[in-house]
N, CA, C and O atoms as a CHARMM CRD file, in Angstrom:
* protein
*
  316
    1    1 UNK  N     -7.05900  24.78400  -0.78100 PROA 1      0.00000
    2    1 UNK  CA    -6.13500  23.69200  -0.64600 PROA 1      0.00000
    3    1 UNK  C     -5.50400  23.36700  -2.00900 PROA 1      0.00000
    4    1 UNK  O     -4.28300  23.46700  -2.12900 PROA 1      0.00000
    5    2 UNK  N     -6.10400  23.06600  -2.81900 PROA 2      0.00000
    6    2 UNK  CA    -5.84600  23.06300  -4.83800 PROA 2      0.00000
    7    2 UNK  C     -4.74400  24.22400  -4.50400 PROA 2      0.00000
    8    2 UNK  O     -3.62600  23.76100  -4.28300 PROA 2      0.00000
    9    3 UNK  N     -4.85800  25.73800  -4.42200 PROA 3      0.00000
   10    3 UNK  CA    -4.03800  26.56900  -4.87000 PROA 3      0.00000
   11    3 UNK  C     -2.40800  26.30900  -3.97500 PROA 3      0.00000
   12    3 UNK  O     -1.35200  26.85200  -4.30100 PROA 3      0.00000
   13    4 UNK  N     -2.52300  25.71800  -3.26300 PROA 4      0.00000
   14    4 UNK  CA    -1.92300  25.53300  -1.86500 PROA 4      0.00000
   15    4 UNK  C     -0.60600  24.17400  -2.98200 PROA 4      0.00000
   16    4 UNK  O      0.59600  24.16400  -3.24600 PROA 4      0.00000
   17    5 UNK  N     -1.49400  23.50300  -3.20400 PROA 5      0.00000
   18    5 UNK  CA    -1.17700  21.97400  -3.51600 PROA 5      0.00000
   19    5 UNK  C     -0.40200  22.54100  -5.34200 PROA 5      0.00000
   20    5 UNK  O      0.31600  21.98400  -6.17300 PROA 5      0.00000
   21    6 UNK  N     -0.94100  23.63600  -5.25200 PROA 6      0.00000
   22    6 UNK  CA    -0.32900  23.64800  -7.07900 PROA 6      0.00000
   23    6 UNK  C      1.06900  24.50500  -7.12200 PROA 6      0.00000
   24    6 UNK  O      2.05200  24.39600  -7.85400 PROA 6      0.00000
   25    7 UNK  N      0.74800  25.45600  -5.98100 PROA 7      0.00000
   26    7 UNK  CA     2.34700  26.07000  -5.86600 PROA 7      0.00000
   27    7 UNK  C      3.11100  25.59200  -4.71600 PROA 7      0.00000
   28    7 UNK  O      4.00800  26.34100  -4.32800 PROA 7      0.00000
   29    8 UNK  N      2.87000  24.11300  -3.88300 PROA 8      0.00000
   30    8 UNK  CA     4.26500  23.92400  -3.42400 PROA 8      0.00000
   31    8 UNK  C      4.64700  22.90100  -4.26500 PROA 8      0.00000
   32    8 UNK  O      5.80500  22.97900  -4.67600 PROA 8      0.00000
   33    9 UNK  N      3.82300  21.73200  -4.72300 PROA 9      0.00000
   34    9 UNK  CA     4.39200  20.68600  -5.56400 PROA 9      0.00000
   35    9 UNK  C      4.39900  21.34300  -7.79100 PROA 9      0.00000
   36    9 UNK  O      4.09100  20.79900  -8.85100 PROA 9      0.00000
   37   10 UNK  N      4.98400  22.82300  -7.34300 PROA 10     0.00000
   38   10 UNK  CA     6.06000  22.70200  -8.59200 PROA 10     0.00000
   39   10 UNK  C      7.41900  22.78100  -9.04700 PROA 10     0.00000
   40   10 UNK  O      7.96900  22.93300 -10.13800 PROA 10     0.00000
   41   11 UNK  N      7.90500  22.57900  -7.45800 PROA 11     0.00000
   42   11 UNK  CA     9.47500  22.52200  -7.39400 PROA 11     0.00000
   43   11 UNK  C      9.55900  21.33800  -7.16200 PROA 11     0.00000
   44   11 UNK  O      8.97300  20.56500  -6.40500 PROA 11     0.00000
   45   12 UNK  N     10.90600  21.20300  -8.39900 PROA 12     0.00000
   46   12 UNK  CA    11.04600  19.28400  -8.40500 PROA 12     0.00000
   47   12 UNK  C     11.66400  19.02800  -7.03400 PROA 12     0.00000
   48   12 UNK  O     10.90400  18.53400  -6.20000 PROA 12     0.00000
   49   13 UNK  N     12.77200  19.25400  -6.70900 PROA 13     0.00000
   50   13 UNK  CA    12.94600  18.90100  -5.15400 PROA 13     0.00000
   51   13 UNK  C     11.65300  18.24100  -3.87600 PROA 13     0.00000
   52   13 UNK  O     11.76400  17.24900  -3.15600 PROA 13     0.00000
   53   14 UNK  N     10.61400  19.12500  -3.96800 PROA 14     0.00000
   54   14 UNK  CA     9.73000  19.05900  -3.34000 PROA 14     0.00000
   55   14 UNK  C      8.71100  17.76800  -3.65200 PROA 14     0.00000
   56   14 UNK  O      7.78500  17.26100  -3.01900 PROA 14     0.00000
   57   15 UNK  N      9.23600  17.53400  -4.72900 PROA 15     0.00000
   58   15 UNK  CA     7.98500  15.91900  -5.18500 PROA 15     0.00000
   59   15 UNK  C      9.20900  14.62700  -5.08900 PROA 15     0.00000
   60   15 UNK  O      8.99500  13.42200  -4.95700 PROA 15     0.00000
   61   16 UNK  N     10.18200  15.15000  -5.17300 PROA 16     0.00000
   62   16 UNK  CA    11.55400  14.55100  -4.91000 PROA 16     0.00000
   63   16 UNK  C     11.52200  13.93100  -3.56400 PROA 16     0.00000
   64   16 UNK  O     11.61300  12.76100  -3.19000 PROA 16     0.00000
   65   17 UNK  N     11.32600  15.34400  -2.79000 PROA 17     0.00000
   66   17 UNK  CA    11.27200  14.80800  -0.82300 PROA 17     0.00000
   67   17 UNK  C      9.90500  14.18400  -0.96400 PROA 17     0.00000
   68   17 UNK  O      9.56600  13.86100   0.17500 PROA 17     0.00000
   69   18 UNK  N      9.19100  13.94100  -1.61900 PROA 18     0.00000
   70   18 UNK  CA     7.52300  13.96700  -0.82100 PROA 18     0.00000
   71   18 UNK  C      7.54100  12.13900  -1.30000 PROA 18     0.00000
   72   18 UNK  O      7.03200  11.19000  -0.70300 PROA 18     0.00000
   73   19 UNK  N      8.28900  12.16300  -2.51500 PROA 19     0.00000
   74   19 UNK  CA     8.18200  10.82400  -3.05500 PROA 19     0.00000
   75   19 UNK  C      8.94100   9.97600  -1.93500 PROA 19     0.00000
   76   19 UNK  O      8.39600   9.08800  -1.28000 PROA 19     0.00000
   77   20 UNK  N     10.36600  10.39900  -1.79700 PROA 20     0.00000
   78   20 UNK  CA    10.96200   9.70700  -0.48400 PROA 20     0.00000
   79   20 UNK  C     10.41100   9.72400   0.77900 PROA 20     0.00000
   80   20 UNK  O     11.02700   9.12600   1.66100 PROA 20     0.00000
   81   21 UNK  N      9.11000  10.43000   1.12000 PROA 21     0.00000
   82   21 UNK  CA     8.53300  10.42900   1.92400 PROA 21     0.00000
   83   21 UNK  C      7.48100   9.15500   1.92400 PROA 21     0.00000
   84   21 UNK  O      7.30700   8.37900   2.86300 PROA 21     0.00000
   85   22 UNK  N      6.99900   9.13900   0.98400 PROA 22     0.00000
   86   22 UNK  CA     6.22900   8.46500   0.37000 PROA 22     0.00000
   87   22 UNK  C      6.59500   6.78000   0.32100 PROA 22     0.00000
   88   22 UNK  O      5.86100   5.88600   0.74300 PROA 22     0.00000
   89   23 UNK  N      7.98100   6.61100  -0.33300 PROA 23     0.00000
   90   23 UNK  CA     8.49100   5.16700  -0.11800 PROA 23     0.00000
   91   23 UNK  C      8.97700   4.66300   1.25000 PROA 23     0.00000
   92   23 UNK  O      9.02100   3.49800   1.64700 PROA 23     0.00000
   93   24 UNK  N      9.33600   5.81200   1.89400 PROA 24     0.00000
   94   24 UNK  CA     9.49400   5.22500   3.68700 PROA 24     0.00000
   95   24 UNK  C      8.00000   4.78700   4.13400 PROA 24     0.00000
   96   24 UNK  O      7.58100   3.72100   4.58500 PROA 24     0.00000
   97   25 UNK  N      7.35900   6.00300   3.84200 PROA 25     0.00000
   98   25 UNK  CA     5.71400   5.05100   4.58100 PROA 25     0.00000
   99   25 UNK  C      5.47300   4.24300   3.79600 PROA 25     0.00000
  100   25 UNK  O      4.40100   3.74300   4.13700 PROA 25     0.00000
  101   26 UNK  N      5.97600   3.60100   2.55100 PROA 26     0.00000
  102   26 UNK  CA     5.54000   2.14900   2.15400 PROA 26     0.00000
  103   26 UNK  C      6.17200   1.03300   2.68800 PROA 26     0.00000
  104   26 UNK  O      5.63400  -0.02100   3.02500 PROA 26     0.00000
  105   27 UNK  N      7.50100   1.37000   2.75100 PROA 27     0.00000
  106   27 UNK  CA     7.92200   0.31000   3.96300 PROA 27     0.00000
  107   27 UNK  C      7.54000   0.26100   5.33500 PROA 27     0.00000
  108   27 UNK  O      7.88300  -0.76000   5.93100 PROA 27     0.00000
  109   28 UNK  N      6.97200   1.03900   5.91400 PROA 28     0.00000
  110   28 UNK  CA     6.61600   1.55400   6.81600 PROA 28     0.00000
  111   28 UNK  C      5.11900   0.60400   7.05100 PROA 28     0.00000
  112   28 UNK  O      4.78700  -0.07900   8.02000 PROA 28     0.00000
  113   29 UNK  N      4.61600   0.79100   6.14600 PROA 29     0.00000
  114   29 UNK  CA     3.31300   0.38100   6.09200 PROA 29     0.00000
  115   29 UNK  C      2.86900  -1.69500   5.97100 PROA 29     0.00000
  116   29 UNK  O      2.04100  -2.43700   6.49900 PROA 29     0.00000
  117   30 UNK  N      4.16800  -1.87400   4.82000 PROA 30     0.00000
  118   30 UNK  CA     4.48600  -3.32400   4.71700 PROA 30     0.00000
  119   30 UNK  C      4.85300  -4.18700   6.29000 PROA 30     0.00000
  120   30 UNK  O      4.29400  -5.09900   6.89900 PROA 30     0.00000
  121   31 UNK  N      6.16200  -3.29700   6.54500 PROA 31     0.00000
  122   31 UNK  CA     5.71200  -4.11600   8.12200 PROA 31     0.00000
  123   31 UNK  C      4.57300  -4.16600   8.85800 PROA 31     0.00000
  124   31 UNK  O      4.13100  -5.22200   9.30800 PROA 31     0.00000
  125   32 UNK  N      3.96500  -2.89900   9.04500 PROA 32     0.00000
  126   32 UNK  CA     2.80200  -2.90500   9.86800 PROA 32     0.00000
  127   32 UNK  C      2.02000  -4.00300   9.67800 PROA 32     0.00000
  128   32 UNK  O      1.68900  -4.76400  10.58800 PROA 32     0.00000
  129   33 UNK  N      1.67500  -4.13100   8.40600 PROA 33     0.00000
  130   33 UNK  CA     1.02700  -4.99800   7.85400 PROA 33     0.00000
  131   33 UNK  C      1.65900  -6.78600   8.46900 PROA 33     0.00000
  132   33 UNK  O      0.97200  -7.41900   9.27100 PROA 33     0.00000
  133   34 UNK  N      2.44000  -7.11400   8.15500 PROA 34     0.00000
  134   34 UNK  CA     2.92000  -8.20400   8.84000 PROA 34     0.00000
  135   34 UNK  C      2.81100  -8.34200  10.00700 PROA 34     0.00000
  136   34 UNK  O      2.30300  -9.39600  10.39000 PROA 34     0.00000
  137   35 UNK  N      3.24700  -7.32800  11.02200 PROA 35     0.00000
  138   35 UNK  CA     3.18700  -7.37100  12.28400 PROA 35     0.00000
  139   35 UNK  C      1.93200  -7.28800  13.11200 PROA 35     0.00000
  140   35 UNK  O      1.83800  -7.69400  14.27000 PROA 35     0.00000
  141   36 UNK  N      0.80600  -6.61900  12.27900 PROA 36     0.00000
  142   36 UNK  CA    -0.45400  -6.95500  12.64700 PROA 36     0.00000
  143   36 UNK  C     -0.85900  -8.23500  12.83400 PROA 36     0.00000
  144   36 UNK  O     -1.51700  -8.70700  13.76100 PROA 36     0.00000
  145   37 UNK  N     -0.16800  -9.02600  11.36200 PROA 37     0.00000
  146   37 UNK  CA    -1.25900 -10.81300  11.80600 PROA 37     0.00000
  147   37 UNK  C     -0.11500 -11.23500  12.72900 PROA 37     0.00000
  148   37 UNK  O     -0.47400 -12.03100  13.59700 PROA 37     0.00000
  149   38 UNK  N      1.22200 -10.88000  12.75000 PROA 38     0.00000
  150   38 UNK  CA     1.72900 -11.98000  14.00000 PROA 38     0.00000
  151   38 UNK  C      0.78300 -11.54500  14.92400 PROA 38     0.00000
  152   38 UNK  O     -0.20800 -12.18400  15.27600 PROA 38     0.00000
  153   39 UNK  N      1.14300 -10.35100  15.33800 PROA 39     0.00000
  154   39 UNK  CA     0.74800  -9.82300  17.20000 PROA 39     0.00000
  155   39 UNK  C     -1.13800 -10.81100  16.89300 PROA 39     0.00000
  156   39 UNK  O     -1.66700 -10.98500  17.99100 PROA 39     0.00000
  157   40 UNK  N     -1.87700 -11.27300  15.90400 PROA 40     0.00000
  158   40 UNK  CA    -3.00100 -11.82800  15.97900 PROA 40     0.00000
  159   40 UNK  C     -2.70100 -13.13900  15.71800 PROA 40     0.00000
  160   40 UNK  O     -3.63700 -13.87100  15.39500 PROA 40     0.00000
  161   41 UNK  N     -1.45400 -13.64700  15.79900 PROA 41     0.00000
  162   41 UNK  CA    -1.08100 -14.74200  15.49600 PROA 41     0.00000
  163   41 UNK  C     -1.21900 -15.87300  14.21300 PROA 41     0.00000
  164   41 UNK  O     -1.28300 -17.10100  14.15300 PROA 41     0.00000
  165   42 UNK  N     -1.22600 -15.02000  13.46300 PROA 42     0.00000
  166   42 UNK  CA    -0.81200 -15.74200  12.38000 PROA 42     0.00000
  167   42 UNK  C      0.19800 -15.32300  11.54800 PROA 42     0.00000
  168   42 UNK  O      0.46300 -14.43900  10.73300 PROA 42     0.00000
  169   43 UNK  N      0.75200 -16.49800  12.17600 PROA 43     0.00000
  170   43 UNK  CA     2.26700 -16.62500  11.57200 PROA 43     0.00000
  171   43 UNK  C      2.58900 -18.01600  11.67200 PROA 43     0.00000
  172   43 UNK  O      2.66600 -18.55500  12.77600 PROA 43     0.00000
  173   44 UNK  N      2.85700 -18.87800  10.19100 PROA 44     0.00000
  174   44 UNK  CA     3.57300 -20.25200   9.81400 PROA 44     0.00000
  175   44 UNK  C      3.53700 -19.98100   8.83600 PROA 44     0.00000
  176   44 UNK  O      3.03000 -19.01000   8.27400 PROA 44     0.00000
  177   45 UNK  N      4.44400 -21.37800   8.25300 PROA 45     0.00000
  178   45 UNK  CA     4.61600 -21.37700   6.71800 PROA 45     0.00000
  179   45 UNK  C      3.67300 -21.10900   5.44500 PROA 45     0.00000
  180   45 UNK  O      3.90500 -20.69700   4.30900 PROA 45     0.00000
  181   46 UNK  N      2.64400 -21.47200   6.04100 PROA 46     0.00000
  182   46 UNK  CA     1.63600 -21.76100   5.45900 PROA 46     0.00000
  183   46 UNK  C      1.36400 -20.48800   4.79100 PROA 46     0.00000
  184   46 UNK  O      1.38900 -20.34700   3.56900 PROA 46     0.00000
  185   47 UNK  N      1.12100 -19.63100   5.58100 PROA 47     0.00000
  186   47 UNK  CA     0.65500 -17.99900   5.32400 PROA 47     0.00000
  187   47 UNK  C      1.70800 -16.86800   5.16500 PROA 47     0.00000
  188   47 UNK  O      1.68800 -15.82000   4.51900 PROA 47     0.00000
  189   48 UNK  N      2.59600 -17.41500   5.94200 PROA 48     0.00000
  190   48 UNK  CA     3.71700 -16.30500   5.85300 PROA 48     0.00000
  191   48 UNK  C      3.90900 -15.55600   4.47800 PROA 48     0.00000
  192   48 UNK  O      3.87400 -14.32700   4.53400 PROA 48     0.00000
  193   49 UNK  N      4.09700 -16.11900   3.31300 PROA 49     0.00000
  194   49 UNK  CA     4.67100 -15.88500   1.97500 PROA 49     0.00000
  195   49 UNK  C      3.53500 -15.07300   1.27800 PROA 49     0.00000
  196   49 UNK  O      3.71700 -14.11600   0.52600 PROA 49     0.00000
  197   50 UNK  N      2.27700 -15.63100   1.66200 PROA 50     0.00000
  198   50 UNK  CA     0.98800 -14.69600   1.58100 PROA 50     0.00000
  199   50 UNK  C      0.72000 -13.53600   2.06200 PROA 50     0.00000
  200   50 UNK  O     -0.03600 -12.82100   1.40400 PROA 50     0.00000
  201   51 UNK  N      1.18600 -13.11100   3.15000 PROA 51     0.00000
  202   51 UNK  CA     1.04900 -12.21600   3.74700 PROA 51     0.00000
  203   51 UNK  C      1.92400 -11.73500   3.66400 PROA 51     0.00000
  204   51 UNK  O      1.63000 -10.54000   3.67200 PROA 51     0.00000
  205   52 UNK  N      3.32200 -11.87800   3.54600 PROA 52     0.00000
  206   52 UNK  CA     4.50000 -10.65900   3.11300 PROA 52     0.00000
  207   52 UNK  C      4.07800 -10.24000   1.42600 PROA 52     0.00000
  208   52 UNK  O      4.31200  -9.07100   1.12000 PROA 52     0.00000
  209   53 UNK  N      3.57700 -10.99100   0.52900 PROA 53     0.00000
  210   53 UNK  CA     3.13800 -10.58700  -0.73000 PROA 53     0.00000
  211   53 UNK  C      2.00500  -9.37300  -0.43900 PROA 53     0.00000
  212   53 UNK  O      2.24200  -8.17500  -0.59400 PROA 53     0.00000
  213   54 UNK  N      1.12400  -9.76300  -0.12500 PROA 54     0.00000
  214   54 UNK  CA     0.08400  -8.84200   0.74300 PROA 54     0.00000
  215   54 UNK  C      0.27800  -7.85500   1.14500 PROA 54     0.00000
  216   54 UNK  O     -0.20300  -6.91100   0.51800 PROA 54     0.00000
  217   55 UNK  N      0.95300  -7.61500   2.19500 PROA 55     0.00000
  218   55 UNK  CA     1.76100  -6.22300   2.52400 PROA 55     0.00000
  219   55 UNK  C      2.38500  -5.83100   1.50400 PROA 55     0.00000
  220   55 UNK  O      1.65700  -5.00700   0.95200 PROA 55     0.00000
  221   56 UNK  N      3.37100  -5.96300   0.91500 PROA 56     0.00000
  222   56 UNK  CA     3.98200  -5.34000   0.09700 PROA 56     0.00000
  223   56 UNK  C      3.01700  -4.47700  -1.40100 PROA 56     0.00000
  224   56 UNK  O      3.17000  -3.37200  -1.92200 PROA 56     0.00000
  225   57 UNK  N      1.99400  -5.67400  -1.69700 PROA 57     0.00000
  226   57 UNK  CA     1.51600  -5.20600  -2.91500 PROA 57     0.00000
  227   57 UNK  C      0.20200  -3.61600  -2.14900 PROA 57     0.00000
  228   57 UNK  O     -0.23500  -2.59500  -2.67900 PROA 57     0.00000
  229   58 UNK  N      0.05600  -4.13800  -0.94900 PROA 58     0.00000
  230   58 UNK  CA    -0.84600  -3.31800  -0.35800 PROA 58     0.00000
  231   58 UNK  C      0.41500  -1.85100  -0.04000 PROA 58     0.00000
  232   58 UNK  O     -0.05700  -0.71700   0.03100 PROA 58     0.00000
  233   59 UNK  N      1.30700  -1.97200   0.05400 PROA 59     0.00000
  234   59 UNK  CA     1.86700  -0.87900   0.34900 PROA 59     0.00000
  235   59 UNK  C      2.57800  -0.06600  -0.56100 PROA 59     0.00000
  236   59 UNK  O      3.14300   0.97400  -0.22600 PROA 59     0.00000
  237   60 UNK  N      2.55600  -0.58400  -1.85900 PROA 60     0.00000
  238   60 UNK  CA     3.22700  -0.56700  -2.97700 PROA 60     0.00000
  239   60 UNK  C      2.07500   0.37600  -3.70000 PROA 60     0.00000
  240   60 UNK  O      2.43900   1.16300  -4.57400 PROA 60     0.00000
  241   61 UNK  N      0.47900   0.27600  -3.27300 PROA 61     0.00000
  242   61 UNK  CA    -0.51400   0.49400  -3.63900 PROA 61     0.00000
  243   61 UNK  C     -1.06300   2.00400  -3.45700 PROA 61     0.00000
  244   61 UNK  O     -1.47400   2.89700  -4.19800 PROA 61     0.00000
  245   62 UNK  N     -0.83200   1.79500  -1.97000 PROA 62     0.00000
  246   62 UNK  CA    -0.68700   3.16600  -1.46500 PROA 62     0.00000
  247   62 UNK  C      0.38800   4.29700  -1.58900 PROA 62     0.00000
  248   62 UNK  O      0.03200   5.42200  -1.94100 PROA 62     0.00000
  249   63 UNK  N      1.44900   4.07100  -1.36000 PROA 63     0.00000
  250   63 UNK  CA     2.56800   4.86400  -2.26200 PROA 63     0.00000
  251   63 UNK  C      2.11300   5.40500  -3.12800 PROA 63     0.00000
  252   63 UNK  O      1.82400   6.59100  -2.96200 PROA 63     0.00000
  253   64 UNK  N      1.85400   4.75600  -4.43900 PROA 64     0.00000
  254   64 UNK  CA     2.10900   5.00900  -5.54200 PROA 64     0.00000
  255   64 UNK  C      0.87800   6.23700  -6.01300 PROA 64     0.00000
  256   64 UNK  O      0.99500   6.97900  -6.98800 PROA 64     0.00000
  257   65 UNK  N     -0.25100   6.21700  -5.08600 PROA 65     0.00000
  258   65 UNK  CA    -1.74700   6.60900  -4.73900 PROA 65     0.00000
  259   65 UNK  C     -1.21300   7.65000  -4.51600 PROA 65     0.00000
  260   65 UNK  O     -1.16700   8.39200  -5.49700 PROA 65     0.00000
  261   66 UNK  N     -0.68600   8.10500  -3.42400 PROA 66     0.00000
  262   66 UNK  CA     0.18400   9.36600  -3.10600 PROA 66     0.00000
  263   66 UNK  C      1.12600  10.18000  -3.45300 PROA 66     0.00000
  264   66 UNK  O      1.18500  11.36900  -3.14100 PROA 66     0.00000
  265   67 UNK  N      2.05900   9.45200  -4.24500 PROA 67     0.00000
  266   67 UNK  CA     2.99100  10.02300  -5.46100 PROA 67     0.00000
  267   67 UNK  C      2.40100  10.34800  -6.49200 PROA 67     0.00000
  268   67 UNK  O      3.12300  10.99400  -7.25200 PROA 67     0.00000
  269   68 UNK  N      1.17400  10.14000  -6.92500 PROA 68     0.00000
  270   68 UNK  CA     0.52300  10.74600  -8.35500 PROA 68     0.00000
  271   68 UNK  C      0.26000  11.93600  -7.79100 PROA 68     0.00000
  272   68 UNK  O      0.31500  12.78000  -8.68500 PROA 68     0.00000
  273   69 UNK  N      0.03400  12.36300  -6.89000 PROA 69     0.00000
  274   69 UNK  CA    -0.67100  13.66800  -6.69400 PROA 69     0.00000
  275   69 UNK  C      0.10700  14.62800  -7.05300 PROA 69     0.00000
  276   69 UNK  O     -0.19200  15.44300  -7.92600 PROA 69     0.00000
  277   70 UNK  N      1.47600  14.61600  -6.23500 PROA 70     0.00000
  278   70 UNK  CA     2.62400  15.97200  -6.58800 PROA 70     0.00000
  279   70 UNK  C      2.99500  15.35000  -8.25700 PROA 70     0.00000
  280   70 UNK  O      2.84600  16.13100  -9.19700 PROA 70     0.00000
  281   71 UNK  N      3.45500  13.97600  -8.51100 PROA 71     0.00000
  282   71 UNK  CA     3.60100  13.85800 -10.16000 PROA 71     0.00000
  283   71 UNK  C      2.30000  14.50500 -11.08200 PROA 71     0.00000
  284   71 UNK  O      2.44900  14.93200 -12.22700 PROA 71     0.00000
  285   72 UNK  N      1.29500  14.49100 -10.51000 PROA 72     0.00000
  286   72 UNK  CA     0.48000  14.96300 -11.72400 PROA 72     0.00000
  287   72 UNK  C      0.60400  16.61000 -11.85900 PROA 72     0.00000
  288   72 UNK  O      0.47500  17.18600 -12.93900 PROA 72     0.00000
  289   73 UNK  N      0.85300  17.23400 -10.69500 PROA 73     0.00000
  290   73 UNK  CA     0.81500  18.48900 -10.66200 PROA 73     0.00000
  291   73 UNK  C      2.33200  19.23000 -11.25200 PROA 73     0.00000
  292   73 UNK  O      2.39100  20.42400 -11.54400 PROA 73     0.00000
  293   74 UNK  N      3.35900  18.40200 -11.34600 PROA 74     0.00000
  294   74 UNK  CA     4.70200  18.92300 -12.10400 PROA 74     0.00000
  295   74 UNK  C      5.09300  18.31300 -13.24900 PROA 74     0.00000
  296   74 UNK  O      6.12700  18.64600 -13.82800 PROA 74     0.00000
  297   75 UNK  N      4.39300  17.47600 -13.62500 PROA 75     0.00000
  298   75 UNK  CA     4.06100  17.25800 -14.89800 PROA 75     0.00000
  299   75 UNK  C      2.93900  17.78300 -15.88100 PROA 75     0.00000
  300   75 UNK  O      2.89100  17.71500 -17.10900 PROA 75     0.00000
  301   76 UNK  N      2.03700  18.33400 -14.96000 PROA 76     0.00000
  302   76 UNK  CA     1.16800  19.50700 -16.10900 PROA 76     0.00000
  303   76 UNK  C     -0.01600  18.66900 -16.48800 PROA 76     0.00000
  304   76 UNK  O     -0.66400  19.12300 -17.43200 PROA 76     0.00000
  305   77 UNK  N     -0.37500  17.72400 -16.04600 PROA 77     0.00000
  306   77 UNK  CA    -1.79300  16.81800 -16.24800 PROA 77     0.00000
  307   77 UNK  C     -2.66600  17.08400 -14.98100 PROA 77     0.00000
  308   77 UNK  O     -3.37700  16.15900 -14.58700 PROA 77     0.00000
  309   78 UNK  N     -2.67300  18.65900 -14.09400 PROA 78     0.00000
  310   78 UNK  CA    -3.65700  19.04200 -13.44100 PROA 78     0.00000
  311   78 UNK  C     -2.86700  20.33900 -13.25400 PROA 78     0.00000
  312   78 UNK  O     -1.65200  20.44500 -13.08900 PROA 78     0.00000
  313   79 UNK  N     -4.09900  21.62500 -13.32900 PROA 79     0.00000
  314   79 UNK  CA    -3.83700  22.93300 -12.76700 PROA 79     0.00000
  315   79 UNK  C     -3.02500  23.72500 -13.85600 PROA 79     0.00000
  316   79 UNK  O     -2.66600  24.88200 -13.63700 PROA 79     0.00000
């Protein structure tokens, strides 16, 4: 899987698509996240602003978790 992972993410294009892949499932993921506590019902003022912060930093988290992998490998800090 390593040898797999070292010769497709060394074409920049390819960490290019994977990154834009990458920021759709973070938005992707931020709603989910919201739409989980409505459909459990929580949703008012109270929490709302908490929980869109929440999602976002949680999805912002993961992204970025997933974009190091092809960045570390075409930048030369693995393999």
């Amino acid at each position: 899987m390593f040898a797999l992972m070292q010769a497709t993410f060394t074409e920049w294009w390819i960490v290019a698509v994977y990154a834009l892949g990458c920021i759709s499932l973070a938005y992707h993921l931020a709603h989910g996240f919201q739409s989980a506590f409505k459909t459990l019902g929580v949703h008012n003022k109270r929490y709302n602003t908490m929980l869109i912060s929440l999602g976002y930093g949680y999805a912002i988290v993961i992204a970025v978790i997933f974009i190091l992998m092809p960045v570390s490998f075409i930048m030369g800090w693995i393999g």
